[in-house]
Residue, then its C-alpha position, 0 to 999 in steps of 0.5 A: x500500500x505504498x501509493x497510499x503514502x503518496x500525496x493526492x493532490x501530486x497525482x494525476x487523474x488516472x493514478x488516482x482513479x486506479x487508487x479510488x477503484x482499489x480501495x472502493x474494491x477492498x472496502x467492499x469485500x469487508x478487507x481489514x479492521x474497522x481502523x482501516x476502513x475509516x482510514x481507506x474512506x477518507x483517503x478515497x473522499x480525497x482521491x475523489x475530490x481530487x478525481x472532481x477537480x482534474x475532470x473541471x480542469x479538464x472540462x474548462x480547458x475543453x471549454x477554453x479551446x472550443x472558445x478559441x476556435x468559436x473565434x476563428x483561432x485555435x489555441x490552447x492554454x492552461x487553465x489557471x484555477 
């Protein structure tokens, strides 16, 4: 469980998406002391925050380009939160 160390907000979507999976995974089959699952559901309440988070960026950089083109010129551009 050493991803679990790893700081969430250092992750990108995709690895912490397979992280979420594999706790959502471990906490159903019932894995583990209470302790444990108290602290896996926390960690994925914050992987799927972050998950939200990436996915709005995304979306608003879609947004943005399609803006861009909307004005005859295609550019993208990071999004700034």
């Amino acid at each position: 469980m050493a991803e679990e160390n790893k700081s969430v907000e250092t992750m990108g979507f995709e690895e912490a998406l397979a992280e979420l999976e594999a706790i959502v995974g471990r906490l159903e089959s019932g894995q583990g002391t209470l302790e444990d699952a108290i602290s896996a559901y926390e960690r994925g309440s914050n992987l799927k925050t972050h998950c939200q988070k990436k996915l709005e960026e995304a979306r608003m950089k879609v947004e943005k380009i399609r803006l861009s083109v909307g004005n005859g010129s295609v550019e993208a551009t990071e999004f700034e939160s």
